[in-house]
Every structure is written in C-alpha cells, then in structure tokens.
ROKEGU-705153 format. One record per residue (C-alpha): residue in three letters; chain; z, y, x. Coordinates in Angstrom, 2 decimals, always signed. Layout:
<pts>
{'Ala'; 'A'; {Z; Y; X}}
...
</pts>
This chain:
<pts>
{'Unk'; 'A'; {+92.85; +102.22; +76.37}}
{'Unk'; 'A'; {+95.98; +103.17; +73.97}}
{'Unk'; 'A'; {+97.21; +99.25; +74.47}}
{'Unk'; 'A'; {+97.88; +100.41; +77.88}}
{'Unk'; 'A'; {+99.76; +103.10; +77.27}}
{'Unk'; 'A'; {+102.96; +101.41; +74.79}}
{'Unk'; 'A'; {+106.32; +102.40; +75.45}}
{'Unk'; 'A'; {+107.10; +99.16; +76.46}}
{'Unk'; 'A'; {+104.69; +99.31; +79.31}}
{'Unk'; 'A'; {+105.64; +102.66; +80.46}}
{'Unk'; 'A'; {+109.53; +101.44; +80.51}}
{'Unk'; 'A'; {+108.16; +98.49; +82.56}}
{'Unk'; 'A'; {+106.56; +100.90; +85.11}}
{'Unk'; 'A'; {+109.36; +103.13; +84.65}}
{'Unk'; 'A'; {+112.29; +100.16; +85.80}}
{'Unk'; 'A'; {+109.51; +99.53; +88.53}}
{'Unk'; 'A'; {+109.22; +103.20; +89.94}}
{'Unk'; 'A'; {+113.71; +102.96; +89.57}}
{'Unk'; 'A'; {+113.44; +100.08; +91.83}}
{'Unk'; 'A'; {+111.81; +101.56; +94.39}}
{'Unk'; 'A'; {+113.92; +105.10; +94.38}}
{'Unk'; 'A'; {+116.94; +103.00; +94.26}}
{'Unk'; 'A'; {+115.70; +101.03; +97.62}}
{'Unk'; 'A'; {+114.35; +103.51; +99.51}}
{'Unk'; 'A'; {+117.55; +105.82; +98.87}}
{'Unk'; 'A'; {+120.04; +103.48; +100.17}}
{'Unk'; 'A'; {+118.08; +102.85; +103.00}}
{'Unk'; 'A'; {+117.71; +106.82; +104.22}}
{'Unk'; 'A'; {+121.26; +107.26; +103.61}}
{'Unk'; 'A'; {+121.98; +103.98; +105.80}}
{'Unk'; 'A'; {+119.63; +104.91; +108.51}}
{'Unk'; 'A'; {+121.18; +108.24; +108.60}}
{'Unk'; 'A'; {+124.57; +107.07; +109.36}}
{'Unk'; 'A'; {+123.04; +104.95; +111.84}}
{'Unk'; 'A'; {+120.48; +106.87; +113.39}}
{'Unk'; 'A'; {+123.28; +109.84; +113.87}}
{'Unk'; 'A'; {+125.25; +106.54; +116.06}}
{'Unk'; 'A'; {+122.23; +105.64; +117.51}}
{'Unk'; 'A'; {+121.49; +109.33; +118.62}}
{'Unk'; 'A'; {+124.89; +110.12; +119.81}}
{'Unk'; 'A'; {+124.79; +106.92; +122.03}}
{'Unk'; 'A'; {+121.27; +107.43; +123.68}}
{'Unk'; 'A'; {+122.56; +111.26; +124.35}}
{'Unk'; 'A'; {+125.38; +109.90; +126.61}}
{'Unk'; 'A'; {+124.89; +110.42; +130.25}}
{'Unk'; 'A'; {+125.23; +106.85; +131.23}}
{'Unk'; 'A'; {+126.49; +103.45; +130.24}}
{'Unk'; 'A'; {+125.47; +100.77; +127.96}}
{'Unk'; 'A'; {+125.49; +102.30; +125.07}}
{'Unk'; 'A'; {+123.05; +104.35; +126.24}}
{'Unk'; 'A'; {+120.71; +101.40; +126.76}}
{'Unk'; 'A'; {+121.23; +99.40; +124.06}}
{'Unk'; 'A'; {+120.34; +102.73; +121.59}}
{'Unk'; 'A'; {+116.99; +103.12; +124.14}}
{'Unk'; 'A'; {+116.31; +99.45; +123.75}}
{'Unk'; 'A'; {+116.70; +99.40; +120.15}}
{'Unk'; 'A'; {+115.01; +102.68; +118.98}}
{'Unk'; 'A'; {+111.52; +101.60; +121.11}}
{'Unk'; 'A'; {+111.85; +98.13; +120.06}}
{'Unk'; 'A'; {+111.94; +98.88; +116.43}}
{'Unk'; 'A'; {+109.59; +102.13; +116.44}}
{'Unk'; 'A'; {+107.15; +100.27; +118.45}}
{'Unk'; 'A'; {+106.77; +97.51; +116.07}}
{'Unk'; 'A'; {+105.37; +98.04; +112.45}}
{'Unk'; 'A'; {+107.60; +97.83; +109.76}}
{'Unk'; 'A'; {+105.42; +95.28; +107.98}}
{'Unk'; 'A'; {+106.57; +92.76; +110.25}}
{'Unk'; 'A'; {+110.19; +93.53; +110.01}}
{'Unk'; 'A'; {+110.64; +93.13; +106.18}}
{'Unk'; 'A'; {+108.12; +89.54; +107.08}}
{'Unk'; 'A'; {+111.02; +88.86; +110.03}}
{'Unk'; 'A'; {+114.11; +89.75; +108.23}}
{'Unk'; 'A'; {+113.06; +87.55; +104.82}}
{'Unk'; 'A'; {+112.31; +84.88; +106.97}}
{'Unk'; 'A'; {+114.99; +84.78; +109.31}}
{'Unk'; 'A'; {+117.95; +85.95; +106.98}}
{'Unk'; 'A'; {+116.79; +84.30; +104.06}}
{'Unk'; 'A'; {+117.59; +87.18; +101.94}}
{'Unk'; 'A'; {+116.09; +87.88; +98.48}}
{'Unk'; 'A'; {+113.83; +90.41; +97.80}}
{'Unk'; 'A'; {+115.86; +93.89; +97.02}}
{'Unk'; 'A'; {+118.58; +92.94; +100.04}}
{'Unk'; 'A'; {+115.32; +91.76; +102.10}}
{'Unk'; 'A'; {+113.31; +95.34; +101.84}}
{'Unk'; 'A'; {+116.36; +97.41; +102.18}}
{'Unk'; 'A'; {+117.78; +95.91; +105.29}}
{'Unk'; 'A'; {+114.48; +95.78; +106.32}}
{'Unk'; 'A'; {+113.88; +99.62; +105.29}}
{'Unk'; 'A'; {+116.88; +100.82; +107.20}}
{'Unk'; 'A'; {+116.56; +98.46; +109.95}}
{'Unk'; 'A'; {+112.99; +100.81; +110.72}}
{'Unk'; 'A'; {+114.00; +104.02; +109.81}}
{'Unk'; 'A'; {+117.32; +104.02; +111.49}}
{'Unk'; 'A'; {+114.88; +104.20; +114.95}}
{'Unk'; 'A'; {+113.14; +106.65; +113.31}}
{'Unk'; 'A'; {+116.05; +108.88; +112.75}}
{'Unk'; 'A'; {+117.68; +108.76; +115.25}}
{'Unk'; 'A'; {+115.24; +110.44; +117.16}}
{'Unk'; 'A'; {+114.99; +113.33; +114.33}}
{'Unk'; 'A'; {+119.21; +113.68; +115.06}}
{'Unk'; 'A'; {+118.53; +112.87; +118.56}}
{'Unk'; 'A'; {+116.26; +116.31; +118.66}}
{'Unk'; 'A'; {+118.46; +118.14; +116.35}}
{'Unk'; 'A'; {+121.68; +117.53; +118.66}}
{'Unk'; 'A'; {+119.66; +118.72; +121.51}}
{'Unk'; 'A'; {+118.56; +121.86; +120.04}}
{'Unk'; 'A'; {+122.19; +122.75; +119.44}}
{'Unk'; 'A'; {+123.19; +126.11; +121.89}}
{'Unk'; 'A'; {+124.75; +124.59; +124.91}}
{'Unk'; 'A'; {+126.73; +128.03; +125.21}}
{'Unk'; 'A'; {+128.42; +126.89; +121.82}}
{'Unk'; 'A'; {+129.65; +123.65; +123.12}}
{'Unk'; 'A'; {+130.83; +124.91; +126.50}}
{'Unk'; 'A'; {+133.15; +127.86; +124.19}}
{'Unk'; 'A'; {+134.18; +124.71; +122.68}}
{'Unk'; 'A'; {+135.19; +122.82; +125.61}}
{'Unk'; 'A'; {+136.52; +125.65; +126.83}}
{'Unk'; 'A'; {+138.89; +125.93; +123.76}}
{'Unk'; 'A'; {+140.51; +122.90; +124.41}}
{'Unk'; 'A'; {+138.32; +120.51; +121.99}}
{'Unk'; 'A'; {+137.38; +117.53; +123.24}}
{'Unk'; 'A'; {+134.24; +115.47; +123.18}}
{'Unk'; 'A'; {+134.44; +114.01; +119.38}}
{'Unk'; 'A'; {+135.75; +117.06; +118.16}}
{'Unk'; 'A'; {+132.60; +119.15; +119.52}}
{'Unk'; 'A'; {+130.37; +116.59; +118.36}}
{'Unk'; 'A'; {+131.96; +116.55; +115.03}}
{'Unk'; 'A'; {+132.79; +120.04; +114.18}}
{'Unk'; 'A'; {+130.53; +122.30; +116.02}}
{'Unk'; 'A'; {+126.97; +119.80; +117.28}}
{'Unk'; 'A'; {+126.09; +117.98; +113.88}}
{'Unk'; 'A'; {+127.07; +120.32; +111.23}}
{'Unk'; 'A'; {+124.63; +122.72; +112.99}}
{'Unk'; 'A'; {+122.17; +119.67; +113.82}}
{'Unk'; 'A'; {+122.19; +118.55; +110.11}}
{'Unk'; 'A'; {+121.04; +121.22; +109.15}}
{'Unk'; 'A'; {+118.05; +122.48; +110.80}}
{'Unk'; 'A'; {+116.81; +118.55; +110.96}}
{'Unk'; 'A'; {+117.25; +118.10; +107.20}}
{'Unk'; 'A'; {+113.65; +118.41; +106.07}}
{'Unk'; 'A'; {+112.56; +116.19; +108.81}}
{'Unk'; 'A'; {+115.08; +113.56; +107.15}}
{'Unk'; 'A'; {+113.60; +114.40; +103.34}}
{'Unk'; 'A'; {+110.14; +114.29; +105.54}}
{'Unk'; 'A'; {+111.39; +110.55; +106.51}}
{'Unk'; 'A'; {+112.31; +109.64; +102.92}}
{'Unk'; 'A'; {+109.08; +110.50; +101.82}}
{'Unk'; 'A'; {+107.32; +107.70; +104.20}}
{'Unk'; 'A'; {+110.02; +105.49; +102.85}}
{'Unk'; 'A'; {+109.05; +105.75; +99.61}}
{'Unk'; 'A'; {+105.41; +105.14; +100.09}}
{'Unk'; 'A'; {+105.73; +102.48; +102.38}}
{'Unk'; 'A'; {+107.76; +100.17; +99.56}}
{'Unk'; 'A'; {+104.50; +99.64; +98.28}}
{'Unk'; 'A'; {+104.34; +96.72; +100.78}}
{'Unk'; 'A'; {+107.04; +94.95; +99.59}}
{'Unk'; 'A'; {+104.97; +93.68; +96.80}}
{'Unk'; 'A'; {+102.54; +92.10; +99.30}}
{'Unk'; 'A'; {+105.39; +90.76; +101.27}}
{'Unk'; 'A'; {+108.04; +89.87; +99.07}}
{'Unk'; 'A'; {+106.20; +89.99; +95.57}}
{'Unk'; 'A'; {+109.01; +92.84; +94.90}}
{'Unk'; 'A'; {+108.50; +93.74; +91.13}}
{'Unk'; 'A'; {+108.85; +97.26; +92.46}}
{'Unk'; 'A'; {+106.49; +100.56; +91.21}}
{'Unk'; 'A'; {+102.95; +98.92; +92.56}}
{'Unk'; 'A'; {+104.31; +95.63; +91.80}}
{'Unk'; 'A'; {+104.87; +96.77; +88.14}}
{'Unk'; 'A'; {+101.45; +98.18; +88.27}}
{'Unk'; 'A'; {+99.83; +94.70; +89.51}}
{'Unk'; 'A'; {+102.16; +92.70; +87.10}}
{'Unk'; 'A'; {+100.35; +94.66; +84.26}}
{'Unk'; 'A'; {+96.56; +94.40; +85.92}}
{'Unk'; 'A'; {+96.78; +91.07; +85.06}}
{'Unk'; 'A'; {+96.77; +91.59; +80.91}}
{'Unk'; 'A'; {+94.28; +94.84; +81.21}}
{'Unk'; 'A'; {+91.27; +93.24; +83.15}}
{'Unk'; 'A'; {+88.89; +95.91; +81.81}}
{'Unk'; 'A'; {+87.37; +98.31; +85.16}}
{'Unk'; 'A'; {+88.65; +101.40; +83.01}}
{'Unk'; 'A'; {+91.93; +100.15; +82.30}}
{'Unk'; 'A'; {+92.37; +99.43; +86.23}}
{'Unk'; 'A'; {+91.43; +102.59; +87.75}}
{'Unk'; 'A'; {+93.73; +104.27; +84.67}}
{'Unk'; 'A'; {+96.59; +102.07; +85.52}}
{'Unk'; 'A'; {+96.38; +102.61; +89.45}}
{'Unk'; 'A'; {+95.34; +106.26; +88.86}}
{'Unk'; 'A'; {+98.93; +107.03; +86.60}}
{'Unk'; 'A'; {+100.72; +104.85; +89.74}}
{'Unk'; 'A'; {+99.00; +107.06; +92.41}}
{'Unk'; 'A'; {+100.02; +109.86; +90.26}}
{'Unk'; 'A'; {+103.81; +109.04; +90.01}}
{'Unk'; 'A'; {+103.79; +109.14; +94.23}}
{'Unk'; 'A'; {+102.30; +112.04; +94.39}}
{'Unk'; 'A'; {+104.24; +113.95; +91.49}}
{'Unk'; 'A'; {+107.55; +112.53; +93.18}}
{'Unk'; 'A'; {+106.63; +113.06; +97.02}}
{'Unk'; 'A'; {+105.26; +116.43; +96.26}}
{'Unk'; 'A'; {+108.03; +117.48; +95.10}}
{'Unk'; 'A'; {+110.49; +116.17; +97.97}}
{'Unk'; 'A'; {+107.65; +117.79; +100.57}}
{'Unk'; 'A'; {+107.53; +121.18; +98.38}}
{'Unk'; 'A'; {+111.57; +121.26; +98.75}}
{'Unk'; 'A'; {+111.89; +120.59; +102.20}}
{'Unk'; 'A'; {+109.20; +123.36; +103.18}}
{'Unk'; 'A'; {+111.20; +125.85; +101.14}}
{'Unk'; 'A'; {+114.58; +124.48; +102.59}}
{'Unk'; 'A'; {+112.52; +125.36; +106.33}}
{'Unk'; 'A'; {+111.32; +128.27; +104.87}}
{'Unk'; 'A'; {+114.70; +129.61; +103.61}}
{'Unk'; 'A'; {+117.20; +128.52; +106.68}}
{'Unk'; 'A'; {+114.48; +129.96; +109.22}}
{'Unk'; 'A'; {+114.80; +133.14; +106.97}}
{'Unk'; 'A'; {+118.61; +133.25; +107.01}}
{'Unk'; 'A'; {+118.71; +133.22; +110.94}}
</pts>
C-alpha cells in the first residue's frame, strides 16, 4: 500500500485535481458573463432577443451536458481542455442565467422606478442599481453552480480521456491492480471532492446565512 502513496503519485493526482479547478473555473466565470446577457435579454418585454435567450436557455438545459462536450469535440474538433470548457460554459451559461434571471427579478421594483424617475436610463438602472443588488443575494446559488461543475468534469475522462482528477486516478489503476489499492485510490479521489465541494457549500451557506442577517 505505501507504493501508492509516493510523492510522485500524489503530484500526479495533484496536476490532475489542478486541471480540473482550472476548467471548471473558467467556465463559471464565462457562463456568468453570459448567463447575466442571457438573463437581461429573456427579461426584455419583447423582441428577438428575447427569443433567442428563451430558445437557447431550454435548448441547452433540456439536453444533458454529456452530449454537449460529445457534440462540441466532434463538431469543433477541439482538443480536450478547449473541448470540456467550451463545452462546460456552453451548459452552465443556461443554467445561470436563470439563477441572474431570478435574482434581477427579485430586485424592488420601487428602486428602479426612483431610478427612472431620477433621470437614469435603462443601462444605467440595470448596471448601477438591478445587478449589484442581484449579484449579491444570487451568489451562493452561483458557488452552488460551481460546485456541479466541478463534479461533473469527472465525465470528461469518459468522453475525452481528459487526464483530469478521475482521469489521474484511472491512469494510476492501471499499475495498482490489487482490490485494496483500488478502493484506496478511488476512496482518497472521492475524498478530494468532497473536502473541496464541502468547503465551497459550507461558504456559500454562511455567505446566505450572513447577508440574510445583515438585512
């Protein structure tokens, strides 16, 4: 059991488990820009903005992402990191956008009518008083969102054989064929999602907790 456990080995799963933070934070800070477009378009009265946003946040959420990292690789021809983080933000952009979409509409309409009334226009409301006040109370749904994200990279080592935390993990199940060296090597991966997700669920109930405290 100690030949599992060489520095070299941990570095490997290390680089692995870097992979997969580095993917899956690009693509929740992508889909957040987007998603906030996305939301702002389908909240329009009318117009086809409006139902191109519709169109693409039902497409894409009604779809599993699976398919989309299979679709994008395919169609794009991408390699694997571009491949599962287009892919990634192409999903969770949908996702998001309904998360901003909600926090928009929970905004006070009284606020935005004193700020019409003040002479600020329609980009200036959105932009000074709706999504700084939006942001906020819809944050931990967006750390709640980056959470999925990170567990669901797992499949891009079925899909695109992406060397990324599991991937590591399978790379090294093929040297260390012995049952207790398996369940030890998938137990210390399941461990590393849980120690990192925990954390990123503990702080977003606390960041709830502490914001629903301060109002």
């Amino acid at each position: 059991m100690h030949q599992l456990f060489t520095v070299n080995n941990m570095r490997f799963l290390l680089s692995g488990l870097g992979l997969t933070l580095y993917i899956s934070a690009i693509a929740i800070v992508l889909s957040t820009l987007f998603g906030t477009v996305l939301a702002i378009c389908r909240n329009m009265k009318r117009g086809p903005l409006k139902f191109i946003a519709a169109l693409y946040i039902e497409i894409v959420r009604n779809i599993p992402n699976l398919l989309w990292i299979f679709v994008i690789f395919l169609i794009f021809h991408l390699k694997s990191t571009p491949a599962g983080i287009v892919s990634f933000t192409v999903f969770t952009t949908a996702a998001l956008a309904e998360i901003v979409r909600g926090g928009i509409n929970s905004v006070d309409k009284g606020q935005i009518e004193a700020a019409e009334s003040q002479g600020f226009n329609n980009s200036q409301v959105m932009r000074y008083i709706v999504l700084p006040q939006a942001f906020r109370s819809m944050l931990p749904a967006i750390i709640s969102q980056f959470v999925t994200v990170i567990k669901d990279t797992s499949f891009l080592w079925s899909v695109l054989a992406l060397k990324e935390f599991l991937g590591k993990a399978n790379i090294l199940m093929g040297r260390y064929s012995q049952t207790s060296q398996v369940f030890v090597l998938y137990g210390l991966v399941a461990l590393g999602y849980f120690l990192i997700n925990f954390a990123l669920s503990y702080f977003s109930r606390k960041l709830s907790k502490s914001w629903a405290n301060s109002y």
